[in-house]
N, C-alpha and C positions, 0 to 999 in steps of 0.2 A: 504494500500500500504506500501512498504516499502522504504525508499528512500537512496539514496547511498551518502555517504558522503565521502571526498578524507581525503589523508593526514593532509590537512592544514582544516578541520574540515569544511567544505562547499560541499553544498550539490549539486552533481552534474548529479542525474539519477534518475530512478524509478523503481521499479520492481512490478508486482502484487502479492497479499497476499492472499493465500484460506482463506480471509476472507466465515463466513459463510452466505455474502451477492451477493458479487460481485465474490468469486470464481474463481480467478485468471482471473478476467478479470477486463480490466481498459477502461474508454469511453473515448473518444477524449481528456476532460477538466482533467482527472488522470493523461494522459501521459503527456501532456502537461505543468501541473501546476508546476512541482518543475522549473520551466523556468522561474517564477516569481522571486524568490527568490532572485536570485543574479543579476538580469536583470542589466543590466549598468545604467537605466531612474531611477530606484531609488532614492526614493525621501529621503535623510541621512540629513538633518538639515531643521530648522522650516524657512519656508518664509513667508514673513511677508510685509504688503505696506497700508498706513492710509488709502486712498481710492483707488477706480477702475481705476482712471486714471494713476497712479503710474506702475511700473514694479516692481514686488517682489523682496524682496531683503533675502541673507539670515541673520537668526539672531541668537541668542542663546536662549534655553530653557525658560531661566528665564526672557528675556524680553519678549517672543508669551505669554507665561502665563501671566505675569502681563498685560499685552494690555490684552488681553482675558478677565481678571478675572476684568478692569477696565473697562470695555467696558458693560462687566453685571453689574455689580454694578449700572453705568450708567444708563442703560435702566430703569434696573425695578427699579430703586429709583423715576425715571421722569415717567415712564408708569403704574407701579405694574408689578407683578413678571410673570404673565401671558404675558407680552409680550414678553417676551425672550420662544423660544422651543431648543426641542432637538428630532433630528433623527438618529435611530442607525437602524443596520443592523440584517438581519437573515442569516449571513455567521460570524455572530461575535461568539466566544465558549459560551456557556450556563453561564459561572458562567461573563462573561464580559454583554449578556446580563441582567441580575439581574441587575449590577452596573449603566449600562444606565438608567433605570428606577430607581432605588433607589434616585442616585447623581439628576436627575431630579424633582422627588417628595421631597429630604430632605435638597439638597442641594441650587440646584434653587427653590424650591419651587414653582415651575411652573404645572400646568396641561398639558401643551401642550407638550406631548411626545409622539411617536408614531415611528415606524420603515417601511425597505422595504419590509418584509413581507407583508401587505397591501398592493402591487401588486404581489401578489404569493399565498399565501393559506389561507388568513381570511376570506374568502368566505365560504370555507369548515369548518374552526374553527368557525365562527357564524353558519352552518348550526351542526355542529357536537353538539355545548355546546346546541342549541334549542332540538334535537333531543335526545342525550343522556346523557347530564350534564356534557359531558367533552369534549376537544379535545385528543384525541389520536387514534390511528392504532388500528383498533377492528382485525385486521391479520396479522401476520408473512408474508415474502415475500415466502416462501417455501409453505403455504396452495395453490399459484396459482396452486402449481403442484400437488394438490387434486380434484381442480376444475373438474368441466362436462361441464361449461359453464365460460366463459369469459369477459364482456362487459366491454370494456373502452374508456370512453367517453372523447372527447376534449384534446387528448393528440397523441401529435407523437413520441410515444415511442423510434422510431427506430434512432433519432435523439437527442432526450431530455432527453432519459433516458436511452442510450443502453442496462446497464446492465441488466436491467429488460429482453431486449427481451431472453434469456435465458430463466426465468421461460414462459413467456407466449409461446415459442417452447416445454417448456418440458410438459407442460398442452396440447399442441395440440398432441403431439407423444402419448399421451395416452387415447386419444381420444378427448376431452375437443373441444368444437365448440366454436368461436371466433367472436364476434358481435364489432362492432368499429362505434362511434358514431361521426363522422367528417364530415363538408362541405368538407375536402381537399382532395384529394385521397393519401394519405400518404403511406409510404412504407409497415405498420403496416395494412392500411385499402386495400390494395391491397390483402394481405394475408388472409382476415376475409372470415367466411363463410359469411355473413352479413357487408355491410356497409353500413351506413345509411349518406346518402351525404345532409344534412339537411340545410335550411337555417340558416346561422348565428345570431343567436339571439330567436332561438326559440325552444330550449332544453328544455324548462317547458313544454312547450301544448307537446312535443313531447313523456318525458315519461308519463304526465297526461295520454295522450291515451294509452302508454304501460299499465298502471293500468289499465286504465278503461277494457281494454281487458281483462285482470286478473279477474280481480272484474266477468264482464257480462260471462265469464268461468269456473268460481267455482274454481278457482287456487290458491284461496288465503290461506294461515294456517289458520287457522279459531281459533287453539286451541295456533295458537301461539302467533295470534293476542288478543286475551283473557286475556290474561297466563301477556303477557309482554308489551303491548302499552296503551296508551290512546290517544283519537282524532281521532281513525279510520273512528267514523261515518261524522264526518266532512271530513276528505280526501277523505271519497267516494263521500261524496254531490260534493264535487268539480274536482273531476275528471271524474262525472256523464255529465259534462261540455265539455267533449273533448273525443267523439268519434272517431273510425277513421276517418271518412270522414273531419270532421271539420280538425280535428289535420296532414290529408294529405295535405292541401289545405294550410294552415298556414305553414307546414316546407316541403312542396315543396318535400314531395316524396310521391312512392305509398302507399295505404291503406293495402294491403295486404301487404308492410313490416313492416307495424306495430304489424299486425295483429302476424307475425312469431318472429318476436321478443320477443313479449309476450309470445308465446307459447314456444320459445327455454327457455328462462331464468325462466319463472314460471314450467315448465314442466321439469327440471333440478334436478335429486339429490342433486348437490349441485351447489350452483351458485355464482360466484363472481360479483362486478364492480367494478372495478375504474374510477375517473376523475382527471384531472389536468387543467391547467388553461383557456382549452378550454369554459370550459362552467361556470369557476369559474370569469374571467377578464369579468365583466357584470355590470350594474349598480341593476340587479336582481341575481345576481351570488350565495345569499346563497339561495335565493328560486333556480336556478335551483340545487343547490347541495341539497336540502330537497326533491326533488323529484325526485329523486336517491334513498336517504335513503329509502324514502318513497317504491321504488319498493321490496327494498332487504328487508324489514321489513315485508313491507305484505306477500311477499313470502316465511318466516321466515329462509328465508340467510342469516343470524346473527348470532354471538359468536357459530360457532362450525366450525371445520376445517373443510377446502376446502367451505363453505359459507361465505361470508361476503363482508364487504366495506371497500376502504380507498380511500385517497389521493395521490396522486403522487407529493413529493414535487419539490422543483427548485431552492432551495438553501440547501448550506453544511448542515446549519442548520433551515434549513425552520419550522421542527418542535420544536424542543429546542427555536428556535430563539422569537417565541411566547410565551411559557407560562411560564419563568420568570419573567414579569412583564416590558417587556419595550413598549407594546402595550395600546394605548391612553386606553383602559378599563379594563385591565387585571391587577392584581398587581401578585407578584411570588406564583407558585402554581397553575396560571391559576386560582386562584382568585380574585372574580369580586370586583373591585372598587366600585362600588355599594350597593354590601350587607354589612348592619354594621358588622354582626359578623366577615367576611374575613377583613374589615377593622379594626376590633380592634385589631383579631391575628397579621396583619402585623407590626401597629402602637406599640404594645407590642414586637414582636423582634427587630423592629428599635429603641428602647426607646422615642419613641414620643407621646403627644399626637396628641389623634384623630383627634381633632381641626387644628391640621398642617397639613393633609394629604387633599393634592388636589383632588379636583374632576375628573371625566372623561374628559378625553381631546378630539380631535379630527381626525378626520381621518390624514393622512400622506395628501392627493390631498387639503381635505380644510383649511388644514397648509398652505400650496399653497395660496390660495385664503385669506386667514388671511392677507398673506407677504403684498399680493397686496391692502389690505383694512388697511395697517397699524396696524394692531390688533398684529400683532407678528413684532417687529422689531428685533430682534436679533435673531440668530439660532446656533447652535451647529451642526453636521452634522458627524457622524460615522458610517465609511464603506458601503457608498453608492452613486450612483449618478446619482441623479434624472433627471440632464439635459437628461439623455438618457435613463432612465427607465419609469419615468414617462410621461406620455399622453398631448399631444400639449404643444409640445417646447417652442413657446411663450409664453404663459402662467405663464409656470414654469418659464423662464425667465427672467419674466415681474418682480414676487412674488422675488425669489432672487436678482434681484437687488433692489427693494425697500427698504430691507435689511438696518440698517442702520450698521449691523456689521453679519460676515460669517465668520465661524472657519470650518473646515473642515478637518477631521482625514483622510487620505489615504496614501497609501505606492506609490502610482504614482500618478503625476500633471492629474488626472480626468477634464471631461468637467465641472463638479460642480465645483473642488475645484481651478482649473482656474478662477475661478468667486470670490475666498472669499478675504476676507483680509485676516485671517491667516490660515495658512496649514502646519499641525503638523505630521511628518513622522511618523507611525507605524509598527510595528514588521509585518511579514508575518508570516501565518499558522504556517512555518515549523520553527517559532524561539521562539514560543512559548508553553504552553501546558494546556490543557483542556478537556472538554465534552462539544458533539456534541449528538443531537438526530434525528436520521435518519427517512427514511422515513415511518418506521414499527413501529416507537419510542424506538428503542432500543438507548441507550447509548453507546457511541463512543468513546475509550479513546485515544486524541491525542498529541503524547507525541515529544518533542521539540529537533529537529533534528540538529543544528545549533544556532552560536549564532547573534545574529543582529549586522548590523552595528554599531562599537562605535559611531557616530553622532547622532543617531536613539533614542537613550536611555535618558531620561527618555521617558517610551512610555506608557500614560494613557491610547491606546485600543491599537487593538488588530484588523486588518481583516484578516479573514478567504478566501477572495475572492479579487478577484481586478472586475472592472468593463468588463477586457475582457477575463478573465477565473477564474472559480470559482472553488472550491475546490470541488470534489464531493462527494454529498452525503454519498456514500458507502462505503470511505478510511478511513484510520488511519494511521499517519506516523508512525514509530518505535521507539521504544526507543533510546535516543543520544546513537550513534554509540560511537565504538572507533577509533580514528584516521585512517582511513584506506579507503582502495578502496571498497570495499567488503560490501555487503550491513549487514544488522545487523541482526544475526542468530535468534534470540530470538522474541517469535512476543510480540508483544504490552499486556499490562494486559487484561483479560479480560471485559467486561461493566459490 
């Protein structure tokens, strides 16, 4: 996007940018968002109150930090360094996530890191690193409009992700048949030649029997499955488990659409799928996204144009936001915490030893459940807010107040950061600048349009999103304008 900036060097509009994703088109949350920026609720100096029963007051920089930095000192000198955590955001720029993770493992010295990506697309990133050693986008968003066949699963495009509906229109005008995998009848699954209104919770047995149909039809690559997999003869033992009949009865539709399913997408030139957090938000969420992989792999609809898989993400940077290292198992690189060699490389450019680098942390929900068992009493919390992201309110709740201290980074008073002791104003998207990785993984360059409120400054992050509109995936603001009305001629660098 490109955004307009006035006279007095504020930013006051939007316009869309033929970017080569979104194409002059902008979704609800594009036009919307430069709305954030200047909003009046802006949160311009640190509030601060010893306990919950107090009302915030505001204070200066240098006293939230020293409370802050006196507050962890505290903790983990009385608990160890493991009881303090920190949660950062996947709407934070790429090189702010790195620093979440980093300031966490070298600074806190703590394991316990982890972001809100963990309701968004780890699902698919634990199914994608089992299945092909990495996470990232095996397709451009333009292969849709090579496709024959289309299936996407657990997503309501026409709402969650607009701009996509474009490619998967320009896929159908050229013939491309269109399979949608939803309990909901969604505006998207109204349009499918195929909707498969399935019960909720049961997308595994559902494509098992899409394969098994495969498999008992001779549909499979045989030479592709040879050439590039391992573990075939095991997925067939277990999708040998879930005929149709079984697998109609279990997700509550007919047999024979299973049966056509199989045959559209295995019987396909070439064939695509996506999902999103339909079938990802699961307590089985990377098995159902493995068997997914699992269809487009036997079918060999992998790594060539117009075949393949991805994810549909749901934050700015859903996919960047993940693999610099601010997820409980991940260090930067989307290297595993776990393997010594990716630990020594890291430990060797932070000049640390080995011996200092924390172990695997834990989920974002059983951080939760820590708060509540006292295992974690202090938290950190950037660009996110769980009171209303995450799953049974009480819960979450219960865990944050137990707390016996809550720092909270956002640019407006969130339902979370209404809850902490201190809450430190940050820069919004358009006052800052960065890389974002989109939902294809391309690189985003978003370049700083405005300058922040002087109260705002000093600002250790950085959200990309507020809690009620999030910056979209697809944008790039523009290069800082010149003082004018007139949005800024020049587009953005390239990625």
């Amino acid at each position: 996007m490109y955004l307009r900036v006035d006279h007095h060097g504020k930013v006051f509009g939007v316009e869309p940018r033929n970017h080569d994703i979104n194409r002059m088109r902008l979704c609800p949350k594009g036009i919307n968002a430069y709305q954030q920026v200047n909003y009046p609720d802006r949160l311009t100096a640190p509030l601060m109150r010893r306990n919950r029963d107090e009302e915030f007051r505001e204070v200066s920089w240098e006293e939230a930090l020293d409370h802050t930095v006196a507050e962890i000192r505290r903790i983990q000198t009385e608990y160890g360094n493991d009881a303090f955590g920190l949660l950062g955001g996947a709407s934070l720029f790429s090189e702010k996530t790195y620093l979440v993770g980093k300031f966490a493992r070298v600074a806190l010295k703590t394991k316990h890191v982890d972001y809100n990506g963990r309701l968004c697309m780890v699902s698919a990133a634990g199914a994608n690193k089992l299945a092909f050693g990495i996470d990232r986008a095996g397709n451009p968003f333009s292969d849709i409009l090579l496709t024959d066949c289309l299936l996407i699963a657990g997503s309501n495009v026409g709402e969650c992700f607009p701009v996509m509906t474009q490619y998967v229109w320009g896929a159908r005008d050229r013939g491309a048949t269109l399979i949608v995998v939803d309990p909901r009848e969604t505006a998207i699954a109204r349009t499918a030649d195929v909707h498969v209104a399935l019960k909720p919770g049961t997308d595994s047995a559902f494509f098992n029997a899409v394969l098994n149909v495969v498999v008992a039809e001779g549909l499979t690559d045989e030479a592709h499955l040879a050439a590039h997999t391992t573990g075939w003869d095991e997925v067939k033992r277990t999708v040998a488990d879930y005929p149709p009949s079984r697998a109609a009865r279990i997700c509550g539709v007919p047999e024979e659409q299973i049966v056509r399913v199989a045959r559209m997408f295995a019987g396909a030139d070439r064939a695509m799928a996506w999902h999103a957090r339909g079938i990802e938000h699961h307590s089985q969420g990377v098995e159902n996204c493995l068997t997914v992989i699992n269809l487009c792999v036997a079918t060999g609809n992998i790594g060539k144009p117009g075949a393949g898989y991805g994810t549909i993400t749901g934050q700015g940077n859903g996919q960047g936001g993940c693999e610099h290292g601010q997820k409980s198992d991940l260090l930067p690189g989307g290297r595993s915490i776990t393997n010594p060699e990716h630990r020594r490389q890291i430990c060797e450019i932070w000049g640390i030893d080995e011996t200092e680098l924390p172990a695997a942390g834990t989920s974002m929900m059983e951080m939760v459940w820590q708060m509540q068992r006292q295992e974690i009493r202090g938290l950190i919390g950037i660009c996110n807010n769980p009171f209303v992201s995450l799953p049974n309110y009480a819960t979450v709740k219960d865990g944050y107040d137990t707390l016996q201290f809550h720092a909270q980074f956002d640019f407006f008073l969130s339902e979370t950061a209404a809850n902490a002791h201190v809450v430190f104003p940050v820069t919004v998207w358009a006052e800052d600048e960065g890389v974002m990785a989109n939902a294809e993984a391309r690189v985003v360059k978003h370049n700083k349009a405005q300058e922040p409120p002087p109260a705002s400054a000093p600002t250790p992050g950085s959200c990309a999103s507020s809690p009620a509109a999030s910056a979209p995936a697809t944008s790039s603001t523009s290069p800082t304008p010149a003082p004018s009305s007139r949005s800024s001629a020049s587009p953005p660098p390239g990625p």
